[in-house]
C-alpha positions in Angstrom: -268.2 -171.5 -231.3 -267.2 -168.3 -232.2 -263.5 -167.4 -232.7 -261.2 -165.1 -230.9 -261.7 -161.8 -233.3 -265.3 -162.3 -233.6 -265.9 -162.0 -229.6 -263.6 -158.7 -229.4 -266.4 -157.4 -232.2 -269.2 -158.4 -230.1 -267.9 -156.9 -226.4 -266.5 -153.7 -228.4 -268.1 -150.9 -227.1 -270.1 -148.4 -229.3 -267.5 -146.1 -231.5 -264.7 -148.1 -230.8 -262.4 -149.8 -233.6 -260.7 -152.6 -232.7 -256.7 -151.6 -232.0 -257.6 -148.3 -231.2 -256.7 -148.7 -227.7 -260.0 -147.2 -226.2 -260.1 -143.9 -227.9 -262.6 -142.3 -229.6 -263.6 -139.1 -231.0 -267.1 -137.0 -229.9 -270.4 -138.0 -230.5 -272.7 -135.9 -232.4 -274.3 -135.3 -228.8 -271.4 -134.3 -227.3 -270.5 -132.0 -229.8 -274.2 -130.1 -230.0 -274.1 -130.0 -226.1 -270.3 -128.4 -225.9 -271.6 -125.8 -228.8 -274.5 -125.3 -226.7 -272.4 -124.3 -223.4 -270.1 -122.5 -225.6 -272.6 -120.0 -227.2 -274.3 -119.8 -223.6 -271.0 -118.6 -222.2 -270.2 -115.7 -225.1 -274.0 -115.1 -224.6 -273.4 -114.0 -220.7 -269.9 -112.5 -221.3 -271.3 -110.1 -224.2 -273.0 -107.3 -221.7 -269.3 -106.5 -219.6 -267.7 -106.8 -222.9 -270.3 -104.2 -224.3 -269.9 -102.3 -221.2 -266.0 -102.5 -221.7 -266.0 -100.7 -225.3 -268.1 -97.9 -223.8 -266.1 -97.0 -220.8 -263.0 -97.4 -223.6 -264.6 -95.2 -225.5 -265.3 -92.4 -222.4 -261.6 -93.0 -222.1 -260.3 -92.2 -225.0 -262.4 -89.2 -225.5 -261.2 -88.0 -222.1 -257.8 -88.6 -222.6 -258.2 -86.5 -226.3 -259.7 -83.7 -224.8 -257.2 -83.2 -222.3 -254.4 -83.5 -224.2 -256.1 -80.8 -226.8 -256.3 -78.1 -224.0 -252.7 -78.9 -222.9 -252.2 -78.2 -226.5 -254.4 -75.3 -225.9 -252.6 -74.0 -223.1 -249.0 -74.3 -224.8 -249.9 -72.3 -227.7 -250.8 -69.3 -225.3 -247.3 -69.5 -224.1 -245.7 -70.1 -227.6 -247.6 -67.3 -229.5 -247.9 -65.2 -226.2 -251.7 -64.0 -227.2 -254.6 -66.0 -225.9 -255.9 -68.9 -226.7 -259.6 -70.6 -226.4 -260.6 -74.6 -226.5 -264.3 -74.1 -228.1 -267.1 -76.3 -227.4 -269.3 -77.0 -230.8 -272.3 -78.2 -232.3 -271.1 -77.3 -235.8 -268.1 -78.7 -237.4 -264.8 -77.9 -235.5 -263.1 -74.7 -237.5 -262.1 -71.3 -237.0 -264.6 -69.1 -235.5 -267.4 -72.1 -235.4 -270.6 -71.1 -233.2 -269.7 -72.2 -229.7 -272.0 -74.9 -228.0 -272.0 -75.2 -224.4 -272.3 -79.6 -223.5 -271.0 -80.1 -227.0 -269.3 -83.1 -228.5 -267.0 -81.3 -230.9 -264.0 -78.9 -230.5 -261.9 -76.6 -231.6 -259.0 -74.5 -230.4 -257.4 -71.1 -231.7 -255.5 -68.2 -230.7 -257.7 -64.8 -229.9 -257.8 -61.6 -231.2 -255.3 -58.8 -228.9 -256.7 -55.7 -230.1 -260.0 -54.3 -230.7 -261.2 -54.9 -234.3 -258.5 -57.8 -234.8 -259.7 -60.7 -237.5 -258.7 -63.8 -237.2 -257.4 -65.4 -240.0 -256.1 -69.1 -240.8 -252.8 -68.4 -238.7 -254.8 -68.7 -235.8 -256.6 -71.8 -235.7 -254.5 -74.9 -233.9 -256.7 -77.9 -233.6 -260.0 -79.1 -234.3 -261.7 -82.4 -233.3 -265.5 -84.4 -234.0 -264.0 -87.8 -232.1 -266.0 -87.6 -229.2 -269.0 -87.3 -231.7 -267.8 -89.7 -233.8 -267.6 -92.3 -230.8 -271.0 -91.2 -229.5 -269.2 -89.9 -226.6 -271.3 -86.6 -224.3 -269.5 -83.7 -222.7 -271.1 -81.5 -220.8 -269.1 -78.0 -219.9 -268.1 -75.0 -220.2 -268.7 -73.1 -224.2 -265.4 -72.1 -224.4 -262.2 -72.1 -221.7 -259.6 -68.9 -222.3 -255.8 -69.5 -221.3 -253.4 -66.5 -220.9 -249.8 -65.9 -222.2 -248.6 -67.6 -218.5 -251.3 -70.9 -219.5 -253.6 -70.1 -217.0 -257.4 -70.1 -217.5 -259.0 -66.8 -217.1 -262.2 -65.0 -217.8 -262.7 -62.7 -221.0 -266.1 -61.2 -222.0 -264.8 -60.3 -225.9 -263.7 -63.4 -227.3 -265.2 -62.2 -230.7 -266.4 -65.5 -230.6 -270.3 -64.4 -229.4 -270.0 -66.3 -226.2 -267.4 -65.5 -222.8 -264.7 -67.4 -220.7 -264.7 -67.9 -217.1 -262.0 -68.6 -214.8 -262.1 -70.8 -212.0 -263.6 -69.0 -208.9 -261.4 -70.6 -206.3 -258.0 -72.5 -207.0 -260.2 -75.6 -205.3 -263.1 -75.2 -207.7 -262.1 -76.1 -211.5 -263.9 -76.5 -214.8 -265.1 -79.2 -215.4 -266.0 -81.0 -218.6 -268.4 -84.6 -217.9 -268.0 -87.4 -220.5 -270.4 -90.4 -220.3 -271.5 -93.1 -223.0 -274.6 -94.8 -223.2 -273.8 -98.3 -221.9 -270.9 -97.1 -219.9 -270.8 -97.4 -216.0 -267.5 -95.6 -215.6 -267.7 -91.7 -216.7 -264.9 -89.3 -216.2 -264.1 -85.7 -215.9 -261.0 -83.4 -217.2 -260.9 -80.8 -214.9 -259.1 -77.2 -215.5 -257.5 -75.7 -212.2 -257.3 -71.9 -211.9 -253.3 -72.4 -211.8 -253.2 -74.1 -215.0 -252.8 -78.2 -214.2 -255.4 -80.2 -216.5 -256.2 -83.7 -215.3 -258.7 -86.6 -216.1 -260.1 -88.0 -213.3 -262.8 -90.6 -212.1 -265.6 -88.8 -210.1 -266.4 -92.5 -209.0 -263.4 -92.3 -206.5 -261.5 -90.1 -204.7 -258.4 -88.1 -205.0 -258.7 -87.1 -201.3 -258.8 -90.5 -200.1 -255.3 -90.9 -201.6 -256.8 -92.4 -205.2 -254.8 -91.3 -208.1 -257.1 -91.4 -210.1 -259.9 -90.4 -208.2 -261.7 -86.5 -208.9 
């Protein structure tokens, strides 16, 4: 006959310790299997999260570039001359080659008379982080403000290329940013009465979205 102890051994069930009051820890199974689901689920999220970092990115860029030609546009008033945001292919300095649907920019005051050279004292900013973030603008070479920080056209930059104004107060310029991998790009538009906005084309501003183009 077997004694009391030695029939709690033979009913315990697998894993289990006698006065461990029916816990026990995972299996080996168990634990593969919950790994498995695990890596299944970070496997599925990792396209939205990929997608998330490029739309962040489109963001940022957007938000950089608008701020810069606000910068831009205050400098006209402060200096009272002039003042051109430059597209670029080349790296962003005074008098760089301007690039229409360029990833690089620049900003500096212009020359007020004929025969004028622009020194150091003119440049104001200078920025490669849409390139750097593999971010795509496409617009405008080069956008001119006046001493009142409007945009307006001027054919003698001295820069080799020419600004144009908005044709209608309804019609601005636009500069397009986009990502590969993003599904959400944006525009910063210029208005012909000197408001600068980012916007998503994706919705609309006449439906009553803010944030809509």
């Amino acid at each position: 006959m077997l004694g009391a102890q030695a029939r709690e051994v033979l009913l315990m069930r697998p894993g289990r310790r006698p006065g461990d009051g029916g816990v026990r820890g995972f299996t080996l199974v168990e634990l593969l299997v919950t790994l498995g689901v695990l890596a299944l689920v970070m496997m599925a999220a990792t396209p939205p999260l990929a997608t998330w970092a490029a739309n962040a990115r489109v963001r940022g860029a957007a938000e950089r570039l608008g701020n810069d030609l606000r910068l831009t546009q205050s400098e006209a008033l402060r200096r009272s001359r002039q003042t051109a945001l430059v597209l670029t292919a080349a790296t962003p300095d005074l008098g760089a080659t301007p690039s229409a649907n360029a990833s690089a920019w620049y900003a500096q005051a212009l020359p007020q008379l004929a025969g004028e050279s622009a020194d150091d004292s003119f440049y104001i900013l200078g920025s490669a982080a849409a390139r750097q973030e593999r971010v795509g603008i496409t617009g405008p070479a080069i956008v001119c403000f006046n001493t009142v920080g409007r945009p307006v056209s001027n054919g003698a930059t001295g820069l080799g290329a020419s600004c144009t104004a908005p044709a209608t107060i309804g019609a601005p310029i636009v500069y397009a940013l986009s990502a590969a991998g993003s599904d959400r790009p944006l525009q910063v538009q210029v208005f012909a009465g000197g408001r600068i906005r980012a916007c998503d084309p994706a919705r609309s501003a006449a439906a009553g979205q803010a944030d809509g183009c």
